[in-house]
N, C-alpha and C positions, 0 to 999 in steps of 0.2 A: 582706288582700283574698284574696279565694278565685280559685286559681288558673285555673276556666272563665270568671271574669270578666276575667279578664288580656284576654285575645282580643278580646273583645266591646269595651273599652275602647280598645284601640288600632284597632280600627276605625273608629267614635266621631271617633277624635282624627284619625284617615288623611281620611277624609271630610271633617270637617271644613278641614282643613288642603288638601284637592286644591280644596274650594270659595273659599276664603276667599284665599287666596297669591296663584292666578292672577289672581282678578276684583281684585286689589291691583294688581299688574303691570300686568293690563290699562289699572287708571285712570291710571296714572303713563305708561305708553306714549302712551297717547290723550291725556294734560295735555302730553305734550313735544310731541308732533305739533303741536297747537293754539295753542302758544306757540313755536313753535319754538326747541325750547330745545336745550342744549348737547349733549345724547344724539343729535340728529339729524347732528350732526359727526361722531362717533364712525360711526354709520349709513350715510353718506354714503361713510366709506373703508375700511368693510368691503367694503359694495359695489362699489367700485373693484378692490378686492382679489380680488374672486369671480367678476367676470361676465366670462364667458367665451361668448358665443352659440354655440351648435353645434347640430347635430341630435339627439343624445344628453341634451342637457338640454333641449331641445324636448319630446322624447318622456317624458323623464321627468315633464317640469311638464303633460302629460296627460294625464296619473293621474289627476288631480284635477279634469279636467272633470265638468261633470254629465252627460253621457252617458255615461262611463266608469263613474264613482264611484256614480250612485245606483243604474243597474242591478245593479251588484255587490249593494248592500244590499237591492233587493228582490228578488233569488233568494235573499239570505239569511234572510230575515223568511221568505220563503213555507217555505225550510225548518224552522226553526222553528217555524213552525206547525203544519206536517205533521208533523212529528216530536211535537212535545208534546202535540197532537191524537190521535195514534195513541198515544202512551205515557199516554192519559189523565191527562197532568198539570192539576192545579187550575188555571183560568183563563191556560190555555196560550197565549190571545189576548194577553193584555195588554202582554205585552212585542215582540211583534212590533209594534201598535201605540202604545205607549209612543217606541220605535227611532222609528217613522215620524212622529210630532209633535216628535221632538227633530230630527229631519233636515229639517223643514217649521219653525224657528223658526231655523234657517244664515241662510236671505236675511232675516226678518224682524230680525233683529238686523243683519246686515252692508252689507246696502243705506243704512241710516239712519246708520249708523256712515259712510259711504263719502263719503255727501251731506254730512255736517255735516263730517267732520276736512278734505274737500276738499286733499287730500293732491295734487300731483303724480309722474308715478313718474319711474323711470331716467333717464339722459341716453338709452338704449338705445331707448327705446320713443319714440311718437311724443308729442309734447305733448298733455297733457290731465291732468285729476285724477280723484282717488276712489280710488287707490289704497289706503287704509289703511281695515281690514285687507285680509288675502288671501283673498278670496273662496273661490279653489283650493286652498288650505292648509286655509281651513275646511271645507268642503266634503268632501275627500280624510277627515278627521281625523275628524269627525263621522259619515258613510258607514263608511267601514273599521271604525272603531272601535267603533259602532254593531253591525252584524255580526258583531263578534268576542264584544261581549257579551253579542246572544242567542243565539249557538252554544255558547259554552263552556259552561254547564249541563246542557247538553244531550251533551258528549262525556266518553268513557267513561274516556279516561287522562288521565296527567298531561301526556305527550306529547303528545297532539294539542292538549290545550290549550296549550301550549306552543307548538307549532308555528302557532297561530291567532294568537295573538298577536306571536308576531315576524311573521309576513308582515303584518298589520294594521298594526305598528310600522315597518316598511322602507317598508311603502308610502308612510307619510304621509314619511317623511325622505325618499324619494326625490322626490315630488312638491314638500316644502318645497323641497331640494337645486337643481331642476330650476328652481323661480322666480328664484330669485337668481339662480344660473349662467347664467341666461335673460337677465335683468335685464331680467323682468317686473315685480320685485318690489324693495324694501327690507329688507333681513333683520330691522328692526322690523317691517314690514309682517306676515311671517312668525311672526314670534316672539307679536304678538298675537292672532295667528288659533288660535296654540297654546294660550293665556291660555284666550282664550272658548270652546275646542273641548273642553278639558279640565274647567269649568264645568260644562256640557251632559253630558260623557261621563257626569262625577261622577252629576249630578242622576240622569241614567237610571241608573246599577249602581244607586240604593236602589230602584229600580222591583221590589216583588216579583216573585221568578222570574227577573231578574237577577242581579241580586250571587248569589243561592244557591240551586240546583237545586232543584226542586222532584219529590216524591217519589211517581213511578209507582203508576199502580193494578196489580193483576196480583201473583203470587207475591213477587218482589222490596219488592214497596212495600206490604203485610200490615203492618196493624196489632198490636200486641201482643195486643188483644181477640181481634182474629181468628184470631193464633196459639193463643192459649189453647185458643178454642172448638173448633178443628177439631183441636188434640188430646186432644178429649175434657176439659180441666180445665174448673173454672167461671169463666164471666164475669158482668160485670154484668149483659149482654145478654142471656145464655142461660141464666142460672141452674145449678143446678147441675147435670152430664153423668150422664146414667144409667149405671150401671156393667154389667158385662159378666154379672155375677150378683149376684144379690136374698139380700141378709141379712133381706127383711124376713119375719118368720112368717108374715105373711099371703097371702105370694106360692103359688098352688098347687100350681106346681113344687117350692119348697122343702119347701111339709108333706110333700107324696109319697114325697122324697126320706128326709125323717127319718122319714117312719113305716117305710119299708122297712130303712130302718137299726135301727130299734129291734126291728121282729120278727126279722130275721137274728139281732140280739144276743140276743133273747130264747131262740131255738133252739139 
């Protein structure tokens, strides 16, 4: 196998595998809930083990409100646009608007989910269901995460990208962190909202201009054509570049030139 294919293959197989594992987990989560089967035991004293109510994990678990979490993601999109609008990148919309139907299909998925598993939550919180999944977990995951992936194309080191991502990633563990410690939440509860968020996340990176930067109009983003042309070689475009002087005989600069050379020689 040819080594440039190596990459492209394991991409392929990553994709595949970040769609295919979660939305697995997701059904075996969502089949325990509904049968309440033995993993909800298990569930049941982790959470005892975690929930701590404070004001610290208050604040943490609202991160992930939608007043917090989506304005984040629409001063993100709006940068992105503006940024890849001004860099004249190819169809610089789409992934801002791509972000915003993956962040408009959290409730269409998690509301129906909420109704049907009719989950009850904590001893902590007051009686009622719909708990499963975590709305706030999804929400936080899908937003943040969302934002990280139409910026990062758009940033110029490895650093920032870097740095995009872990704050994107602290935030959803903090906001998960803060449910349970809350004991708003079920740490399945959690853990599904990661299943479906990372589904979603996936789906949007193949959104072109996602997963892989898209390439500036302006001196940096010059086509090999146009490098040709503007130094003078031939393109397909431009055909071949007139040279700086005419070998041709019939140019009337050059007869001139060799008639005077040949009477000098003659003298």
């Amino acid at each position: 196998m040819p080594t440039s294919a190596r990459p492209e293959r394991f991409v392929r197989i990553s994709v595949a595998a970040l769609l295919i594992v979660p939305a697995v987990l997701f059904a075996l989560i969502t089949w325990q809930v509904l049968t309440h089967g033995p993993l909800l035991g298990a569930d049941a004293r982790l959470s005892r083990a975690l929930v701590h109510p404070d004001r610290p994990a208050e604040l943490l678990a609202d991160l992930g409100n939608v007043q917090v979490a989506v304005p984040v993601l629409v001063l993100a999109l709006a940068r992105a646009a503006w940024r890849g609008r001004g860099l004249g990148v190819a169809r610089w919309w789409l992934p801002p608007v791509a972000a915003a139907g993956v962040m408009a299909l959290v409730p269409a998925f998690v509301v129906p989910l909420k109704v049907w598993t009719d989950r009850p939550g904590t001893p902590v919180v007051p009686p009622a269901t719909g708990y499963f999944p975590s709305g706030h977990t999804a929400t936080a995951a899908v937003a943040y995460g969302s934002a990280a992936l139409v910026l990062l194309p758009l940033l110029r080191t490895a650093a920032a990208r870097r740095t995009v991502t872990a704050v994107a990633v602290l935030l959803v563990a903090a906001v998960s962190f803060g449910l349970v410690r809350r004991g708003w939440h079920w740490p399945l509860d959690v853990v599904a909202a990661w299943c479906l968020s990372t589904v979603l996340l996936t789906a949007l990176s193949l959104v072109p201009g996602v997963r892989r930067p898209a390439a500036p109009n302006g001196p940096a983003g010059l086509t090999r054509s146009s490098r040709r042309t503007s130094a003078g070689t031939p393109s397909w475009r431009s055909g071949p570049s007139s040279p700086t002087t005419s070998s041709d005989p019939a140019d009337p600069a050059t007869s001139r030139g060799s008639r005077r050379n040949r009477s000098s020689s003659a003298s």
